[in-house]
N, CA and C atoms as a LAMMPS dump frame, in Angstrom:
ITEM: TIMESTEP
0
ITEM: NUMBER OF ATOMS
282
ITEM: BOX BOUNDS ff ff ff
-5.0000000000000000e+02 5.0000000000000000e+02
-5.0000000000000000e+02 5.0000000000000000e+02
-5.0000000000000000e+02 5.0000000000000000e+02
ITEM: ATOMS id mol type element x y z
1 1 1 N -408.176 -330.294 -217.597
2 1 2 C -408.551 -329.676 -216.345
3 1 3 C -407.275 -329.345 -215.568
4 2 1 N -407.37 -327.951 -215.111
5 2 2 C -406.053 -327.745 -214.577
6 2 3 C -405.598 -329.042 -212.68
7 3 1 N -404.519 -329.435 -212.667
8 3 2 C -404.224 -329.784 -211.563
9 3 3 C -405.038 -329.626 -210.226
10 4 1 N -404.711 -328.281 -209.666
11 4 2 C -405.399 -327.7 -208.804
12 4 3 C -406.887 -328.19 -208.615
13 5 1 N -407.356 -327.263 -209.754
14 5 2 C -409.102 -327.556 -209.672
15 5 3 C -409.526 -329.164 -209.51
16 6 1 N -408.862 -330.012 -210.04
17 6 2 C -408.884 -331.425 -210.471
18 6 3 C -408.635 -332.052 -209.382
19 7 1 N -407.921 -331.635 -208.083
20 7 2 C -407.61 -332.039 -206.885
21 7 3 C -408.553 -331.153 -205.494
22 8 1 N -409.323 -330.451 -206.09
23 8 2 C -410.051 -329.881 -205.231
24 8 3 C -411.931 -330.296 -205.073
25 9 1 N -411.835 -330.29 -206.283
26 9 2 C -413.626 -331.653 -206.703
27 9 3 C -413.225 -332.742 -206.427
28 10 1 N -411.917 -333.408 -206.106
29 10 2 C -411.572 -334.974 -205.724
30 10 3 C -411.872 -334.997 -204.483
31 11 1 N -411.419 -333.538 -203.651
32 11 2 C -411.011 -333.799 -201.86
33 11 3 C -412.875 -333.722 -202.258
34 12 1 N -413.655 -332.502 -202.676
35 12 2 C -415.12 -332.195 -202.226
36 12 3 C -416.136 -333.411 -202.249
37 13 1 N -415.225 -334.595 -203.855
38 13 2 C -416.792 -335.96 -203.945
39 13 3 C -415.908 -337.034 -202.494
40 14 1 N -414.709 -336.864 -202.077
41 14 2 C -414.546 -337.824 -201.483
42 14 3 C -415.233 -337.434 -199.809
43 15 1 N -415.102 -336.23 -199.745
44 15 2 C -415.84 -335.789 -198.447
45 15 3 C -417.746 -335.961 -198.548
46 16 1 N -417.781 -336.555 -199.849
47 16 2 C -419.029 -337.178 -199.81
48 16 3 C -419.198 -338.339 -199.904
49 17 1 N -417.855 -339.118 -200.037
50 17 2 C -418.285 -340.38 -200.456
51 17 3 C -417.454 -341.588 -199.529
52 18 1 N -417.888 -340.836 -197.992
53 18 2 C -418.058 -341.525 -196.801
54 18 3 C -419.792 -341.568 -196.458
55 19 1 N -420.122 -342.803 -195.66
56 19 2 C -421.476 -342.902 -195.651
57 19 3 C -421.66 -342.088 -195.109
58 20 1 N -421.529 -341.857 -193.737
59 20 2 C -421.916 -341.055 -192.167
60 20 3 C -421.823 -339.745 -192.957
61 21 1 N -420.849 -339.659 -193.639
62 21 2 C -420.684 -338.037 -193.968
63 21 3 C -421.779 -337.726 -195.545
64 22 1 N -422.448 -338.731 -195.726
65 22 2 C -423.453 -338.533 -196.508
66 22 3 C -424.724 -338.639 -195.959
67 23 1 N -424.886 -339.254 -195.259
68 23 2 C -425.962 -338.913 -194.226
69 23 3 C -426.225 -337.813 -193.782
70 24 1 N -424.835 -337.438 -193.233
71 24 2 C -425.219 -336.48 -191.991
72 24 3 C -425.608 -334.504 -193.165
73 25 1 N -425.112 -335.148 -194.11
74 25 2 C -424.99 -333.925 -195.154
75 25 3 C -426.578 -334.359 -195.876
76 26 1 N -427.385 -335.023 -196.317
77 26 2 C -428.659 -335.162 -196.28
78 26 3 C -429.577 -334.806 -195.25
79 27 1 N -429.553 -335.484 -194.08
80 27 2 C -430.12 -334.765 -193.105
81 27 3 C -429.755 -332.968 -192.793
82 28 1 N -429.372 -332.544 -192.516
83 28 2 C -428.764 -331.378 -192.939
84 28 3 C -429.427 -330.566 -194.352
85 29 1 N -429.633 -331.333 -195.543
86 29 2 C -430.356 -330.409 -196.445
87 29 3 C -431.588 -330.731 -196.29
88 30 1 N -432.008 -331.613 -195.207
89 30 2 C -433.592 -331.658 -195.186
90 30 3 C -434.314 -330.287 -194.028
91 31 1 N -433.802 -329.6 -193.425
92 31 2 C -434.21 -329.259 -192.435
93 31 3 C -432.735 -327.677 -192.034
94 32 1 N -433.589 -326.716 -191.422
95 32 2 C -432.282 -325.505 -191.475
96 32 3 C -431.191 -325.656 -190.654
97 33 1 N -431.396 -326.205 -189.64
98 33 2 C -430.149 -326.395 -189.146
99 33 3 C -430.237 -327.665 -188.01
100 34 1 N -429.206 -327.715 -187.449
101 34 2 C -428.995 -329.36 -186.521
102 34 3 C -427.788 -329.084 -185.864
103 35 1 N -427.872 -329.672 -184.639
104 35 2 C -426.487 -329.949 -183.645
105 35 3 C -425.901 -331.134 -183.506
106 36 1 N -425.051 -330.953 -183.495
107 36 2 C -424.158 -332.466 -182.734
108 36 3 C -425.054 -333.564 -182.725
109 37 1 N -425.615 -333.739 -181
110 37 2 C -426.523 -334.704 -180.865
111 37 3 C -427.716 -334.965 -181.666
112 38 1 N -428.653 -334.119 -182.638
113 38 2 C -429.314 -334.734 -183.088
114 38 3 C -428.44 -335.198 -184.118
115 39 1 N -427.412 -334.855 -184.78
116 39 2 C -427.261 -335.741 -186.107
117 39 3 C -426.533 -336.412 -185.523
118 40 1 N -425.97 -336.883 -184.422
119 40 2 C -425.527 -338.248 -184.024
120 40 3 C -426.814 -339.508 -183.661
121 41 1 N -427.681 -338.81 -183.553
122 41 2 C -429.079 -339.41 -182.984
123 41 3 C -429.624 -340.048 -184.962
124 42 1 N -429.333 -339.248 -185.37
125 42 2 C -429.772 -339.508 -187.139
126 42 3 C -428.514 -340.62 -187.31
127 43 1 N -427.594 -340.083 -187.167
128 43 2 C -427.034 -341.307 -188.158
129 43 3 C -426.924 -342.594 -187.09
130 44 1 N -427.021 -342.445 -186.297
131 44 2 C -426.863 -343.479 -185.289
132 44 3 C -425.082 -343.893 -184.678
133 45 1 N -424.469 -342.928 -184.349
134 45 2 C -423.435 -342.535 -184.553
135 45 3 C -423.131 -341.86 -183.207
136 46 1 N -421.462 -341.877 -182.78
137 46 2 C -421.095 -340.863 -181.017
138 46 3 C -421.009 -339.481 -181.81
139 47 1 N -421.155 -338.93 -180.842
140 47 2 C -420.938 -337.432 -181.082
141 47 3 C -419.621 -337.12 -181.708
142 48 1 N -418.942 -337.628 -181.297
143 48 2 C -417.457 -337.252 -181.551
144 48 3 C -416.826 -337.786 -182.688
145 49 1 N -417.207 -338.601 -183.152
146 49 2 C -417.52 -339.188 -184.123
147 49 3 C -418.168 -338.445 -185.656
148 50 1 N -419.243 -338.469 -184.598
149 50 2 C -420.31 -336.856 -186.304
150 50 3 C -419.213 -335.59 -185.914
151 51 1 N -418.8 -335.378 -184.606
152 51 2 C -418.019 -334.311 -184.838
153 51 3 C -417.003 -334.057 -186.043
154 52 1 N -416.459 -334.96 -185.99
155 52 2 C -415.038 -335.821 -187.007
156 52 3 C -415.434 -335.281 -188.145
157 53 1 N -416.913 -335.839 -188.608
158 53 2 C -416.849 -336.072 -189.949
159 53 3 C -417.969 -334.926 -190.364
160 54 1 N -418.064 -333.754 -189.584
161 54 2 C -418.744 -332.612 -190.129
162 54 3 C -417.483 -331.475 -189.931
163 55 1 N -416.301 -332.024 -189.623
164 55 2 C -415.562 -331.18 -189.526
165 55 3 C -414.658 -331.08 -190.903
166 56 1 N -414.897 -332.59 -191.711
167 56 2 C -414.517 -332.927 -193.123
168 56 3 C -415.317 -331.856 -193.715
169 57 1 N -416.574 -332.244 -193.529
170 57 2 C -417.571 -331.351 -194.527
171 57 3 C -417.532 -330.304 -194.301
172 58 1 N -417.263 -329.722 -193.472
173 58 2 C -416.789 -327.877 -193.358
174 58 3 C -415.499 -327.462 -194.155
175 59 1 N -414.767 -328.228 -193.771
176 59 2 C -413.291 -328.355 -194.335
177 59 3 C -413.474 -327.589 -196.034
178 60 1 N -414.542 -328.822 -196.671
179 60 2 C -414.646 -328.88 -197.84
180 60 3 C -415.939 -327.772 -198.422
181 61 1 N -416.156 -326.999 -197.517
182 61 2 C -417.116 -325.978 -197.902
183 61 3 C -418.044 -326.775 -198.265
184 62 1 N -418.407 -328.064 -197.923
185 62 2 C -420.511 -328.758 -197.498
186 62 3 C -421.283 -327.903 -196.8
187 63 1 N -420.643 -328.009 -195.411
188 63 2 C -421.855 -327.31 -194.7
189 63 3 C -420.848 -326.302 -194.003
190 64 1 N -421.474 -325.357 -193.235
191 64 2 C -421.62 -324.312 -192.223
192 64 3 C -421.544 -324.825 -191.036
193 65 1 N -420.901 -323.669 -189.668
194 65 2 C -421.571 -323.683 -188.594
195 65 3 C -421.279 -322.406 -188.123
196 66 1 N -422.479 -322.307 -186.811
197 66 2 C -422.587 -320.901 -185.948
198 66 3 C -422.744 -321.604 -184.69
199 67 1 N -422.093 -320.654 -184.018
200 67 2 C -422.74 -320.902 -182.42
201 67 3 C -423.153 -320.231 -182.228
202 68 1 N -424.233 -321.026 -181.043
203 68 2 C -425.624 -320.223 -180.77
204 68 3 C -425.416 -320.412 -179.065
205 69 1 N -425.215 -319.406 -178.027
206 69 2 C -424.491 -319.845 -177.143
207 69 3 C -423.651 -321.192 -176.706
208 70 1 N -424.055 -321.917 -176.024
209 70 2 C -422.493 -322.904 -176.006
210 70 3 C -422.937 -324.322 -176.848
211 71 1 N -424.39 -323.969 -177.901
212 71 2 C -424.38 -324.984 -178.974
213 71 3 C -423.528 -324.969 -180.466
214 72 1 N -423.357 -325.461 -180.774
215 72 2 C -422.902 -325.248 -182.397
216 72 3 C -423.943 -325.746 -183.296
217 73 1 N -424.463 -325.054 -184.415
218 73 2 C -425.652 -325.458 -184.983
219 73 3 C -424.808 -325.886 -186.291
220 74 1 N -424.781 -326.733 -187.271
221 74 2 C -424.822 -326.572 -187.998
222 74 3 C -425.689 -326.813 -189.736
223 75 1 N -425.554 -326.106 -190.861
224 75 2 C -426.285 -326.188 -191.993
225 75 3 C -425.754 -326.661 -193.18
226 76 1 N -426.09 -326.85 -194.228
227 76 2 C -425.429 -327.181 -195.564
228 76 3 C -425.655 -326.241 -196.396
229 77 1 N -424.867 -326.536 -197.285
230 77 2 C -423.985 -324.824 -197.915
231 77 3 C -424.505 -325.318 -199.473
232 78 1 N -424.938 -323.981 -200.378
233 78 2 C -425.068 -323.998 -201.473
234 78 3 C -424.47 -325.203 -202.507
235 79 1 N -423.061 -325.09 -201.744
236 79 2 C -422.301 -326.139 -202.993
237 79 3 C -422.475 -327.661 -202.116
238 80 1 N -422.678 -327.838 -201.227
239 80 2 C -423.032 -329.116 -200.551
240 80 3 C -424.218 -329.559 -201.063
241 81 1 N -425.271 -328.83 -201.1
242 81 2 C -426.286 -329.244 -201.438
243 81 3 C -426.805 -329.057 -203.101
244 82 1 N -425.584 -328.876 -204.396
245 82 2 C -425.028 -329.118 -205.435
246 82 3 C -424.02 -330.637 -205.323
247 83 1 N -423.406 -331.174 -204.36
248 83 2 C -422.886 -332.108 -204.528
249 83 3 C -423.697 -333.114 -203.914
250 84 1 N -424.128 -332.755 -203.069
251 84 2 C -425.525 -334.067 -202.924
252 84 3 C -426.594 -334.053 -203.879
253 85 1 N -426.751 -333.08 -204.308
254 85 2 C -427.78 -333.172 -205.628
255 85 3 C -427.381 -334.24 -206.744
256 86 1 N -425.706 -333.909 -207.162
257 86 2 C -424.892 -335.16 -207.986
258 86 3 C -424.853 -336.276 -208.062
259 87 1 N -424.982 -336.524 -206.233
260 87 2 C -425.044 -337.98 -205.776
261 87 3 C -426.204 -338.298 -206.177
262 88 1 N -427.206 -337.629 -205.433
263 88 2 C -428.946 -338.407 -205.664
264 88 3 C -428.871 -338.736 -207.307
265 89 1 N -428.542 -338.03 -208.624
266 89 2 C -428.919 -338.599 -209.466
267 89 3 C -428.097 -339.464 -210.026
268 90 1 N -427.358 -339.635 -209.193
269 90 2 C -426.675 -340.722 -209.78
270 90 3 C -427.313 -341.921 -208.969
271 91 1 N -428.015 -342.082 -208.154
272 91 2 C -428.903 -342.912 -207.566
273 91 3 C -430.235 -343.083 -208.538
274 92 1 N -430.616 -342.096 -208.979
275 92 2 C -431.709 -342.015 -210.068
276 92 3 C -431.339 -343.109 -211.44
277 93 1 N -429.98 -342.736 -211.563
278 93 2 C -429.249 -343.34 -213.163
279 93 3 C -429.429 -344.702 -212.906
280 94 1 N -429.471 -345.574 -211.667
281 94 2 C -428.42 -346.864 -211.383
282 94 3 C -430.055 -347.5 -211.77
């Protein structure tokens, strides 16, 4: 596997393989979109805080966001919801 690629699926499973940031990326593929406060309200978590760690998962092409006047909504992205798919069956395997 070339270098590159081999260091780029490392940064994408490790940006999943924080809890909060697996949470908040489940909730997120359950439903089209979410703000701040509710997925701080889901994970049980400060805002600034889920801010932090949806700003990982954007980083890493998980999820999306738009603003919708002075909210920020955000969603989970094709390949996010391919790498949480990975996770769940590996929850299936155990």
């Amino acid at each position: 596997m070339d270098p590159q690629v081999a260091d780029k699926l490392a940064r994408r499973a490790k940006a999943l393989g924080d809890p909060t940031r697996l949470t908040l990326a489940a909730a997120l593929s359950d439903t089209d979109e979410l703000c701040v406060c509710d997925l701080a309200w889901i994970a049980g978590r400060a805002e600034n805080l889920v801010s932090h760690h949806l700003r990982a998962l954007r980083t890493e092409g998980l999820v999306r966001s738009r603003r919708d006047g002075k909210m920020v909504l955000y969603s989970v992205t094709d390949l996010g919801r391919a790498g949480l798919a990975a996770v769940r069956a590996e929850r299936v395997l155990t």
